[in-house]
N, C-alpha and C positions, 0 to 999 in steps of 0.2 A: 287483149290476149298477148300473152310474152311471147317472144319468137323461141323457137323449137318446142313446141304446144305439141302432145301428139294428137291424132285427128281424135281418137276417144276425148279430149280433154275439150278438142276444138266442138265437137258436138253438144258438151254436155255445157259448154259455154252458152253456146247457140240457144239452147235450150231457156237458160237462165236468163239470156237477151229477150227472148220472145215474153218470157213470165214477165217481166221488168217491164217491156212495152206496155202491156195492159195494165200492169198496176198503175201506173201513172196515167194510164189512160182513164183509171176508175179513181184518182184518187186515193191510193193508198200507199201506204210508206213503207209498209213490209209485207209479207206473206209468212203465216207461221203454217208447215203445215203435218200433220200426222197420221194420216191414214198413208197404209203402208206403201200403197202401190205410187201415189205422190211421192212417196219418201222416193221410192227407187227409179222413179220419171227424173227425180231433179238431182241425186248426189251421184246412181249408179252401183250404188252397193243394194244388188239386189237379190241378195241370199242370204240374206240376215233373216232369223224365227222372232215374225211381229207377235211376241208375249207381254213385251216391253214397252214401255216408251222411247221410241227412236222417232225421233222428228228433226227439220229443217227448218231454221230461218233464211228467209230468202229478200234481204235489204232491196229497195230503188235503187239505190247507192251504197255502194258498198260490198264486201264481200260475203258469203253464206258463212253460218254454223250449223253445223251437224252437231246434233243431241244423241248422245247412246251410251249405251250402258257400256260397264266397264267390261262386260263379259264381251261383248260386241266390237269393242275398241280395236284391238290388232286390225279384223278380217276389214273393220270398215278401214284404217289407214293402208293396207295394203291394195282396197280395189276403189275408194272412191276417189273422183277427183279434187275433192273440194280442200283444202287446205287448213281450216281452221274446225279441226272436229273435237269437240269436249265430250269428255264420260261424265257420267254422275255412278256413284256406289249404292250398296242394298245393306252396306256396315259403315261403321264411323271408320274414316281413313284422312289423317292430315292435310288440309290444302283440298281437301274435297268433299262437292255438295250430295248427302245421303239420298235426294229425291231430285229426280227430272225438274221439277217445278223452281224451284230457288236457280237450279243452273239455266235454265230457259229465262228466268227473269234477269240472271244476270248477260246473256247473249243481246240482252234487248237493251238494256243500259249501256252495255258496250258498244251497242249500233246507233247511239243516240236517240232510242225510239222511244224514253219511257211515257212521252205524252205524244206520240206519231199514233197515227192509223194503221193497224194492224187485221190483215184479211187472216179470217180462219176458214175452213172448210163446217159451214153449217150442218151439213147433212152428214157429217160425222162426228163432230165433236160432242161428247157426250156431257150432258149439264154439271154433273160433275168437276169436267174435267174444265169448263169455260171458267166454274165457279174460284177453282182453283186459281185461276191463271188470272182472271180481276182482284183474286183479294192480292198475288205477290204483284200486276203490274196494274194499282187503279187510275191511272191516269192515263192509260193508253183506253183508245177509243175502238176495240171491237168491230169488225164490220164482216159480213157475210161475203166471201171470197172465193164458193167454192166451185165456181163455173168458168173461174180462168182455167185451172186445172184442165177441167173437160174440153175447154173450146183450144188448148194446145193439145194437149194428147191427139187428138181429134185427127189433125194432120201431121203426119207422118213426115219425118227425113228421110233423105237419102239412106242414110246408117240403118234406121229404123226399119224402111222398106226392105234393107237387105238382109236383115235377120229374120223378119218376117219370110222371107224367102228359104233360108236355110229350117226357117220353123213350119214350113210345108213341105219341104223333102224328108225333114225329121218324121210327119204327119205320117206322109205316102209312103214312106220306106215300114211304116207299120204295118199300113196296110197291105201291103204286098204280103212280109210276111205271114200276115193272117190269110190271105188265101191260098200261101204255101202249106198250110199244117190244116186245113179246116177241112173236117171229114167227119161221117158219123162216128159216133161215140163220142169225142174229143169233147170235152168240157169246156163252158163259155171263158172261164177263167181261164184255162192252157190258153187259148188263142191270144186273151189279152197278155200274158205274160209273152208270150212269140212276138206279138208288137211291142212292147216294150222294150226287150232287148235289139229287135232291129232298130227300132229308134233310137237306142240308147246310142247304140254302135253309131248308125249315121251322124249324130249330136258332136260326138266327140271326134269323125273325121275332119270336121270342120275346126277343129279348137289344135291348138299348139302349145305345148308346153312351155315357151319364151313367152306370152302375153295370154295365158290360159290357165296359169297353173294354181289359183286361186279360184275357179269356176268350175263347175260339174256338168258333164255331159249328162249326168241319170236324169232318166225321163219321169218326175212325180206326180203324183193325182190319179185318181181312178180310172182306168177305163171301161167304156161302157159299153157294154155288150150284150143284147138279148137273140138270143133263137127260138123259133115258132111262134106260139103264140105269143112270148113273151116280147118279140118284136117290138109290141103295138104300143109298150112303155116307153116312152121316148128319153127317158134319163135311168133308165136301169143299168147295174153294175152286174158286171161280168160275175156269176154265179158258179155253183155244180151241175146247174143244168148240160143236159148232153146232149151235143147235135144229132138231129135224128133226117133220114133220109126225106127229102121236099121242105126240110124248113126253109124259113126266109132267116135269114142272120143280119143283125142290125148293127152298124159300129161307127159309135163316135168320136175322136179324137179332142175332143175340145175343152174337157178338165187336165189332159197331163202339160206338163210345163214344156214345152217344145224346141227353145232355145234360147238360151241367156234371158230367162224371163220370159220372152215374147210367146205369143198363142196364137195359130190361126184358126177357124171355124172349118170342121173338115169332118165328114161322116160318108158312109156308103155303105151300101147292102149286097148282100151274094145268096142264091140259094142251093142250098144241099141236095148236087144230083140231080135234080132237077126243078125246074119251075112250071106250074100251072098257068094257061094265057093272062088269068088279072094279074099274077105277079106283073109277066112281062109288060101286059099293055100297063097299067099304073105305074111301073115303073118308066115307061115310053113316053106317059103324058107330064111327069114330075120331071124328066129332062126337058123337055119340051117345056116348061113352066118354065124352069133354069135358063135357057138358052132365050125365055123372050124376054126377062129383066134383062138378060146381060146386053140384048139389041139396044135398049132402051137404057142402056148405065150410060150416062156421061156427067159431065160437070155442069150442074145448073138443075137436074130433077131432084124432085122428091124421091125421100124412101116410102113416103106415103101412096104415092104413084107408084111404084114399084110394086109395091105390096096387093096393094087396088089389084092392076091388072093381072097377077098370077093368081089372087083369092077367085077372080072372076076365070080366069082361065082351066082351074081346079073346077070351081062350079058347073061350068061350061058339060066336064068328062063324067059329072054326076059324084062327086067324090067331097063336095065344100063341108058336107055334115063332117068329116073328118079331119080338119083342118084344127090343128092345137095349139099352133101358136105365130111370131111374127113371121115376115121373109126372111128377114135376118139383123142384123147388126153391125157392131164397131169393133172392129180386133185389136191387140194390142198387148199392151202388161195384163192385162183382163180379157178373160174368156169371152166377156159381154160387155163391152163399150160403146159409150154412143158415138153414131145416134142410133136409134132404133128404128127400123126398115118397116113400120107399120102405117097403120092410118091413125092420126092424132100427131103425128112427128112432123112437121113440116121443112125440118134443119134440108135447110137448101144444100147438094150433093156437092163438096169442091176436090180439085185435084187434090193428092194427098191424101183421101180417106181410105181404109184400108177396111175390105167390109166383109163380108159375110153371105150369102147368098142362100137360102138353106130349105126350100120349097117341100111339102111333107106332108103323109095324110097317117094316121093310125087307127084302125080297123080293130077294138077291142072286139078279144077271142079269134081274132085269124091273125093278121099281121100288121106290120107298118113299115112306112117306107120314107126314107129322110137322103138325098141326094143333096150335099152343101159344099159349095168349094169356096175359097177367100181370093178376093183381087184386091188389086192396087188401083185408086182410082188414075187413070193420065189427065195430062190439059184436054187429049181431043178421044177417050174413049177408056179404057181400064186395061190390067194387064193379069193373067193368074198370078195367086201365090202358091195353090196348089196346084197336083196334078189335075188337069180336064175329067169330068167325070165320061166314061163311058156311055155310049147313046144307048146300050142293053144293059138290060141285066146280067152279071156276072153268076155262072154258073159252074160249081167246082164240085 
């Protein structure tokens, strides 16, 4: 690392050290890789529209290339750190390659890798696109690479953790204002749009114009939002439906983009005016679900244990028939990262994981109820990234 490194450059270093460990650790001489959210784990330019091929070579030795199109070129030398980034063209232009593919063979020649081992990401690259990449480099040796990715991402940095944090105030600051404007009549969409903009607003208190001015605060992706019966759809988009007096209103934050990329796992319910006892008590037993994983979070369990005991805890209140899906997950560049909080997952729990918690029953034709907040794991216990859910149901 050169001396006067800024810490952005000193992280995304850090990053490329840990990939580097394991590739040498698997025997590999490079990592190519192109599925998007990799792309923007390892360069940092992460507001590029993946239409294109934008991909990273990532040497043992040596320095990265960033592959991107020429339309991409500026936004990626103004926000990535990486040094050495080529375009390819979509027309014939002098001194340059019309297809990703020929400038990708040539990054690999330049790295000395034409007969090295090169990790791809298996469970994306599409055969097509492998085909392409042996007929311009047949001497390099292919190899399934796509679990280093997962097993860094997995733990979190410092930096990482702290955007995560700014990406659960962005979260909570939604949701407040949806309980500021929620009222009968009001449409499920107005409310999402009233989260939006508080989001947006809090997104951008955190950004500066001296080291921010190539990033957006706006909050993208859908939000999700049902009322009444419509509740009990556990990924439904905010509609024309209209709040009406005793619904149950459902909202999750977990498709908009929350901060500088990063997502956490964050949803809550409120009901219209009032709430009937199952509201409240299901709502009483699903925090109570909530609050025994979290006894039981530390570094060393399973998420499969986790899972276990809240499925049984849920069964316990008479409610398991409704049960739709894991406890929860891996937060991150990805709304859904591993590991997954179920049974079949065995990924033993280590400090650094940033996860999900998200205990839930849906009741087709009455309601449904999904209480999920995101921690940090610690060495001796975890920490919020969102707000604490309330131990009642919220009534406005």
């Amino acid at each position: 690392m050169a001396q006067g490194s800024s810490p952005l450059e000193v992280e995304y270093e850090a990053r490329a050290d840990r990939i580097r460990a394991q590739m040498r650790r698997d025997g590999i001489d490079a990592l190519f890789l192109m599925q998007s959210l990799n792309v923007w784990y390892v360069t940092g330019f992460w507001e590029y529209v993946p239409i294109r091929v934008e991909a990273v070579l990532v040497p043992a030795d040596g320095d990265c290339v960033f592959i991107v199109s020429k339309n991409e070129y500026e936004y990626a030398v103004k926000t990535s750190w990486i040094a050495d980034i080529r375009y390819y063209t979509e027309f014939p232009e002098q001194g340059r390659h019309q297809n990703p593919y020929d400038l990708i063979a040539e990054a690999v020649r330049d790295r000395n890798l034409r007969d090295g081992v090169i990790g791809i990401e298996e469970d994306f690259v599409p055969l097509a696109e492998h085909a392409r990449l042996t007929e311009k480099l047949p001497k390099v040796r292919f190899q399934h690479a796509g679990a280093i990715l997962q097993r860094c991402r997995m733990v979190k940095s410092e930096y990482e953790v702290d955007l995560l944090k700014k990406a659960g105030q962005v979260a909570t600051s939604g949701w407040h204002a949806s309980l500021e404007v929620a009222r009968p009549g009001i449409r499920e969409y107005e409310i999402g749009q009233a989260a939006r903009e508080a989001a947006t607003r809090t997104a951008a208190s955190f950004m500066s114009p001296s080291t921010d001015r190539h990033h957006s605060p706006l909050v993208d992706g859908v939000q999700l939002i049902q009322a009444g019966e419509r509740s009990s759809i556990s990924h439904g988009r905010g509609s024309v439906n209209p709040l009406e007096h005793g619904d149950m209103v459902a909202m999750c934050f977990c498709l908009t983009n929350q901060f500088k990329g990063y997502k956490v796992g964050f949803a809550r319910n409120m009901a219209i005016g009032e709430a009937d006892a199952e509201m409240r008590d299901v709502y009483r037993m699903l925090y109570d679900a909530q609050q025994l994983a979290f006894s039981e979070l530390r570094p060393g369990v399973t998420g499969s244990y986790l899972d276990r005991i809240v499925r049984e805890h849920i069964h316990a209140a008479g409610y398991g028939q409704y049960i739709e899906h894991r406890l929860g997950r891996g937060v991150g560049l990805l709304y859904a990262e591993s590991p997954d909080l179920k049974e079949g997952d065995d990924t033993v729990i280590e400090a650094g994981f940033c996860l999900s918690i998200e205990p839930a029953v849906y009741i087709t034709g009455k309601w449904g109820i999904e209480i999920e907040d995101s921690v940090h794991v610690t060495p001796d216990g975890w920490e919020y990234l969102t707000e604490p859910a309330p131990p009642e149901l919220p009534v406005v």
